[in-house]
C-alpha atoms as one frame of an Amber mdcrd trajectory, in Angstrom:
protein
  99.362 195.057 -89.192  96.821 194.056 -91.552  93.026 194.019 -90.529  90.369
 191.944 -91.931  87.525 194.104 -92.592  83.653 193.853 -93.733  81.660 195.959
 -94.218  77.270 195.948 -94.176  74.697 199.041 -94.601  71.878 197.704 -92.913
  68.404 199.667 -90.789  67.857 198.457 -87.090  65.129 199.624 -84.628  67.379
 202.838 -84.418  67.673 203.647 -87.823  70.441 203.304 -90.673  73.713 202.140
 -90.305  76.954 201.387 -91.961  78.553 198.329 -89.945  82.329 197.606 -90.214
  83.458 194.196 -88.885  87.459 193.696 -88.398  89.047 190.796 -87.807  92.545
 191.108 -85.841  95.840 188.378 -85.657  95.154 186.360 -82.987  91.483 185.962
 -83.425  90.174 189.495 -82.142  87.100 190.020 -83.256  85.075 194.042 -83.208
  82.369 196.036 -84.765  82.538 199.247 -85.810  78.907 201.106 -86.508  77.642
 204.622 -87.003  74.224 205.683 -87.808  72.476 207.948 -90.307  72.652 211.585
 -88.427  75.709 211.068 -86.162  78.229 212.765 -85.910  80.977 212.992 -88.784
  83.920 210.824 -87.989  82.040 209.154 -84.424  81.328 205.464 -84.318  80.195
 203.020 -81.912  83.110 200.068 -81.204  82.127 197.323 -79.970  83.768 193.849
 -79.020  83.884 191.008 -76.547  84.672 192.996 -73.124  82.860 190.825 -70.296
  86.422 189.548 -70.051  88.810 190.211 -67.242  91.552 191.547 -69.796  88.758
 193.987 -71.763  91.417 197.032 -70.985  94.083 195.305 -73.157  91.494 194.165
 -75.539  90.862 197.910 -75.918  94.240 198.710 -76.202  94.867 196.454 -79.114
  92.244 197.733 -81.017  92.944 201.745 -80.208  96.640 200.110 -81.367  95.060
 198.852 -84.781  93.130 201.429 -86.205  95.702 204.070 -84.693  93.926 205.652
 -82.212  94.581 207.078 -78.755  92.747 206.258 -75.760  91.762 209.919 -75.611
  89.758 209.761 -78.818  87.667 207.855 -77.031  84.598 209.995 -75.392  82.547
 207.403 -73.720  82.916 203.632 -72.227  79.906 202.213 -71.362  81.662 200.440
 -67.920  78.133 199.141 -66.550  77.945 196.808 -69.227  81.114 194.703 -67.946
  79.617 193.929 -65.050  76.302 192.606 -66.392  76.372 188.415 -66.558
């Protein structure tokens, strides 16, 4: 599968960050980002999940960049119920 990618180094009001943007078949849009003083190789993913499907969104994107569920640490679940 081929992703669409671009990528921005940009500062917010948490500091500076390298922001990766990937476009997916089918119109799947999500945002990789990791700031200055995480981590090596930990990232922030983030995409449209206030969907009822947001599990198999997930899964398509673990899919993509070849990644198992397990790699991920954290899911910020409150957020899919906010309106």
């Amino acid at each position: 599968m081929r992703l669409g990618c671009a990528l921005h180094e940009e500062t917010d009001d948490l500091g500076d960050l390298l922001r990766a943007d990937f476009f997916l078949p089918g119109g799947l849009v999500f945002r990789l980002m990791t700031y200055r003083g995480m981590n090596e190789n930990t990232f922030e993913l983030f995409f449209e999940s206030q969907l009822p499907n947001w599990q198999e969104r997930l899964k398509k994107i673990t899919n993509a960049l070849a990644m198992s569920p397990a790699d991920i640490l954290w899911i910020n679940d409150r957020y899919f119920d906010t309106p």
